[in-house]
N, C-alpha and C positions, 0 to 999 in steps of 0.2 A: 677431506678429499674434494677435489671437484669433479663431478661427473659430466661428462661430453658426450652428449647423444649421439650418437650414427646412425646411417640408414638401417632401417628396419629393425632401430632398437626400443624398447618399452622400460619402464618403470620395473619390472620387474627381471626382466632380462640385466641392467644395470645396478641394481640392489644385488644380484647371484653371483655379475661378475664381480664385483666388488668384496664381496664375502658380508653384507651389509643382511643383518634381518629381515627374512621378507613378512614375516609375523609384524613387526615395528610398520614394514610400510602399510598393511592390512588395516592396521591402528590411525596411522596416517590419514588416510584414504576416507576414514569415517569422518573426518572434520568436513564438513562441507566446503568452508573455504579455500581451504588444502583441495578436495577432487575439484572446486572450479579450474581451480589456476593449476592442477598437477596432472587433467586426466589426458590435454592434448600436449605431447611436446613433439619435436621437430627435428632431424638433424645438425648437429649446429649449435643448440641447447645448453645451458651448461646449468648444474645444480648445485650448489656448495651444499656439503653434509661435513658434521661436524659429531665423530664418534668415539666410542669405546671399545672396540673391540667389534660384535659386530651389533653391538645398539645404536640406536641412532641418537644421539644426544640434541642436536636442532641441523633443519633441512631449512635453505634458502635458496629462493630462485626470482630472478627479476624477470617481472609482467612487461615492464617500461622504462624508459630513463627516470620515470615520476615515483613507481612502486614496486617495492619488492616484496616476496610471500614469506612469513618464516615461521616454521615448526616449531618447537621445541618439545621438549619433554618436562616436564612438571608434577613433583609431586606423583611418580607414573601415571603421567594422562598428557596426553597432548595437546595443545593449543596453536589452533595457529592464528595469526592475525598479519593485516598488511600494511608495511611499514611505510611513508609519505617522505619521499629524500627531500630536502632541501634546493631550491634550484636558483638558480644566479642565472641573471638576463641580461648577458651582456652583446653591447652592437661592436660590428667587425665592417670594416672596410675592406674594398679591391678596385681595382680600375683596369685599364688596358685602351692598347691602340690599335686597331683592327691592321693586321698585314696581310690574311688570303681571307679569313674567316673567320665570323662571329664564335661560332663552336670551337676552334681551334685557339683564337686570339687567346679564348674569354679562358679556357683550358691552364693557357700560357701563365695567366693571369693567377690560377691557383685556384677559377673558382669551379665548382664541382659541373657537373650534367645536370645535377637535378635546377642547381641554380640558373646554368646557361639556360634553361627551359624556361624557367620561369620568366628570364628579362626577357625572353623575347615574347613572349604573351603577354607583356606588359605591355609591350610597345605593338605588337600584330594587330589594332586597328590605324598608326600613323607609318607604318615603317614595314616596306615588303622587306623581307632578310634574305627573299629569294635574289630581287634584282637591284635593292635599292644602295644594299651596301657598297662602301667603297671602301679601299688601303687609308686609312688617315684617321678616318672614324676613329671617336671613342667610343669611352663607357664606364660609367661609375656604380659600383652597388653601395648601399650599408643594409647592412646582414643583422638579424638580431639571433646569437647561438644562446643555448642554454648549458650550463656548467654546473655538474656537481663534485663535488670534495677535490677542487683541483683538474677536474678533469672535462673537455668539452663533451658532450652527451646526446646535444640533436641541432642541427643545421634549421634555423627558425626559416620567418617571412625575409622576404626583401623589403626593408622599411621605407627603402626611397632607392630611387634610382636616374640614373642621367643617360641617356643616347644623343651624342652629335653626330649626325649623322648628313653629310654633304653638306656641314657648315650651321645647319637645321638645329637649333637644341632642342630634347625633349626632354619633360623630369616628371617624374610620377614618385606621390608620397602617400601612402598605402595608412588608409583612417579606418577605425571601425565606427559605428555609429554605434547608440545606446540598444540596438536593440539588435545587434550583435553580426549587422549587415557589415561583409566589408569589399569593401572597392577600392581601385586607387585613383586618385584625382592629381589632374595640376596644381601649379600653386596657388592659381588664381580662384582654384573649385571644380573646374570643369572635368566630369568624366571622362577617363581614358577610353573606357569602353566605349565603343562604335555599335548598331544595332547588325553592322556586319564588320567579318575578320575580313583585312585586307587581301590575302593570299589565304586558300579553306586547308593549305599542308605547310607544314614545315621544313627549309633545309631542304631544297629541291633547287632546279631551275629553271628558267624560260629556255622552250624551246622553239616555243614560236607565241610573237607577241600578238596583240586586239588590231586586225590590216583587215580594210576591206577589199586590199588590189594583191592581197597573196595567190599566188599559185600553187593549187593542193599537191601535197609531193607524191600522192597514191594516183589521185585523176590526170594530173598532169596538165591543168586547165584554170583558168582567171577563177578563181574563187571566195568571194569573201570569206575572210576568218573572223567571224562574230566574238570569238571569245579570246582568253591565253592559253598557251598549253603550259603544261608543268611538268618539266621530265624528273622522275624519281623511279627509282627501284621498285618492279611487280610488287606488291602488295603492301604499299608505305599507305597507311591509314591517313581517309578524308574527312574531311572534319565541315559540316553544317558551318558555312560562314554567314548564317544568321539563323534567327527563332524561327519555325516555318513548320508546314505541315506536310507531307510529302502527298504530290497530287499526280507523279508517275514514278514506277518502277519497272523497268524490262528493259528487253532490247527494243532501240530505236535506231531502224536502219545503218547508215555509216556510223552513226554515234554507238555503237555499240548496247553496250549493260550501262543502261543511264538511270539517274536518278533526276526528278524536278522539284524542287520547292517552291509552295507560296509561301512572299513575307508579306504581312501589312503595307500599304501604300502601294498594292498594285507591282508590287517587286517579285519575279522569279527567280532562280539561280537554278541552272543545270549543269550537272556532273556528266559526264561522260567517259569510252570508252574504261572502265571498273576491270577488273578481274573478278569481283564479287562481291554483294552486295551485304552491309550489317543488318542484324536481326533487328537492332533499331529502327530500324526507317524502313518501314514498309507502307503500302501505297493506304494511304488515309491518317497515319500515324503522324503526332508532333512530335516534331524534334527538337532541343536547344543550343543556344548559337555552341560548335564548340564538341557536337554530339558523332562519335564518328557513325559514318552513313557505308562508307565502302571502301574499299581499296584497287591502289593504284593497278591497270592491268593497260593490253593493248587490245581490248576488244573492238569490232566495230572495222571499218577505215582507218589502221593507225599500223604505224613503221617501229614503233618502238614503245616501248613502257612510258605513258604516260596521262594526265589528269588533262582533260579540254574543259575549261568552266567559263560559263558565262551568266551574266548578269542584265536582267532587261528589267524594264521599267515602261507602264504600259504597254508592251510589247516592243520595243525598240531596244535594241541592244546597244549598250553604254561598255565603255571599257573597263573591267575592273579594275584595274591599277591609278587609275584616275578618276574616276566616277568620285564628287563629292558624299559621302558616308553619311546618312541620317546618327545625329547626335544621341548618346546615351543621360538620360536625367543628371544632372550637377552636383553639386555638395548643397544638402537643402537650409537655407537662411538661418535657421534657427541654431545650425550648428557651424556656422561660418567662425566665426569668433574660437570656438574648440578646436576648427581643425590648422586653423593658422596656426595658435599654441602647439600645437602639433607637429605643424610640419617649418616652425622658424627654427630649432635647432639643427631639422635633416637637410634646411637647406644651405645651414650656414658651413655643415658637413663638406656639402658638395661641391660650395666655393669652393671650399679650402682644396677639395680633392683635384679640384676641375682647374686650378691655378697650376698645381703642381707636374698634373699629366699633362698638359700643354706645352709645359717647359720641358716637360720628357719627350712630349712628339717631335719638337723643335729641334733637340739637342739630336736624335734620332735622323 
């Protein structure tokens, strides 16, 4: 039988309906390994029991795609031990051509939400997704899945990836180093990572760009606009677009429920109008690039749900969408030679991908 948890079901509740020995599970319960892996289960669950009547002759339940738990009966005494499946690494390809949207294209394309996430944090220190995309844009994955006895099991890393993007290519080939760090770099070595994200939210949009001759829409009056605005939906989570220590938290007049960060080299970044602020970032606390701080609101001087961030540098505000981005450390020398080996077959990948979707954009 396979047993399928529901809400507010238990081990013992599912051994009753079943007609299954609750003495047997009693017995069960004493192997330690068994109550690790058997005392929390979940809705959704599912237990293979394999019986007699109503003994239980051996109980299995998978921890993971990697292990599974299994009972048996022995000799009348039970044992259980965790079984280690077999797993196949195999790399999958996808591409696409952007027509309204990254998220939608990439969808089109077949490949999941978690993936579309990931390529674009690969690329969110060169590539804003809020304003930079355009219709025509590519985009190439290879996907490393894991497969057991025929069957796929878990959606891995993004091994390598391509963004053309307004003609621009970018390709990032995802290394680990020995000592178990991993990053992804270009092909040349150089770290993707930025010491700041270009845009600190996701899948949003400009609602008002870095002007110092805008006219505020609330005062009605010649105003510099120091920073970008970013319209997204009340409570779309912001995200630290660099390492920083937060040196204000509250309200700040027009700017509402604001947050400030210091970075190194004399850089601040300020959030503004919030809805409310994360437990993370409070006023003396470090954050890491990447860390959400708060979410989106229209508190302060503001007409509509939205993020105001700006970016200065010895106190001068610089526009974030353009502002040149201090660099993240490279592929370091000693492992240059390993990570070409590396990354010369995912890029021979990409030709290949990158000749074919061209010819599809073309024909399109």
């Amino acid at each position: 039988k396979t047993l399928t948890v529901g809400r507010g079901d238990s081990l013992d509740r599912l051994f009753r309906r079943n007609g299954l020995s609750i003495g047997d599970l009693t017995l069960i319960m004493r192997q330690e390994l068994a109550r690790q892996h058997l005392r929390l289960i979940k809705p959704g669950d599912q237990i293979k029991v394999r019986h007699e009547g109503e003994t239980v002759l051996q109980l299995e339940r998978e921890i993971d795609f990697a292990r599974s738990l299994s009972v048996a009966l022995v000799d009348e005494t039970y044992t259980a031990e965790l079984i280690e499946h077999i797993l196949q690494a195999r790399q999958t390809e996808a591409s696409g051509v952007i027509k309204d949207s990254l998220f939608l294209s990439a969808a089109d394309a077949g490949i999941s939400e978690r993936l579309i996430m990931n390529l674009a944090g690969i690329f969110a220190w060169d590539i804003d997704f809020v304003l930079d995309i355009r219709t025509g844009d590519t985009f190439s994955i290879i996907v490393e899945e894991l497969w057991r006895d025929g069957k796929r099991v878990a959606e891995g890393d993004i091994l390598a990836a391509e963004f053309v993007n307004q003609g621009e290519q970018v390709r990032a080939i995802l290394y680990k180093s020995p000592d178990g760090t991993v990053s992804y770099f270009s092909p040349d070595g150089k770290n993707l990572r930025k010491a700041f994200l270009r845009a600190p939210l996701s899948f949003s949009r400009i609602s008002s760009n870095f002007n110092p001759n805008r006219r505020h829409p609330v005062l009605n009056t010649i105003r510099a606009h120091k920073g970008v605005d970013y319209a997204a939906p009340a409570g779309t989570p912001i995200k630290a677009a660099g390492d920083g220590k937060v040196i204000f938290r509250g309200v700040k007049g027009g700017y509402g429920n604001t947050i400030i960060l210091q970075h190194g080299g004399n850089i601040t970044t300020l959030y503004a109008h919030m809805q409310r602020f994360n437990r993370a970032a409070r006023n003396g606390m470090r954050v890491r690039q990447g860390t959400i701080i708060g979410y989106v609101g229209q508190s302060g001087l503001a007409t509509g749900p939205h993020l105001h961030y700006e970016y200065r540098r010895h106190g001068v505000h610089l526009n974030p969408r353009t502002v040149k981005l201090p660099d993240a450390a490279p592929i370091d020398p000693a492992l240059k030679a390993d990570f070409d080996k590396v990354a010369a077959p995912l890029l021979a990948k990409l030709d290949r991908r990158n000749i074919g979707i061209v010819a599809k954009a073309g024909n399109n």
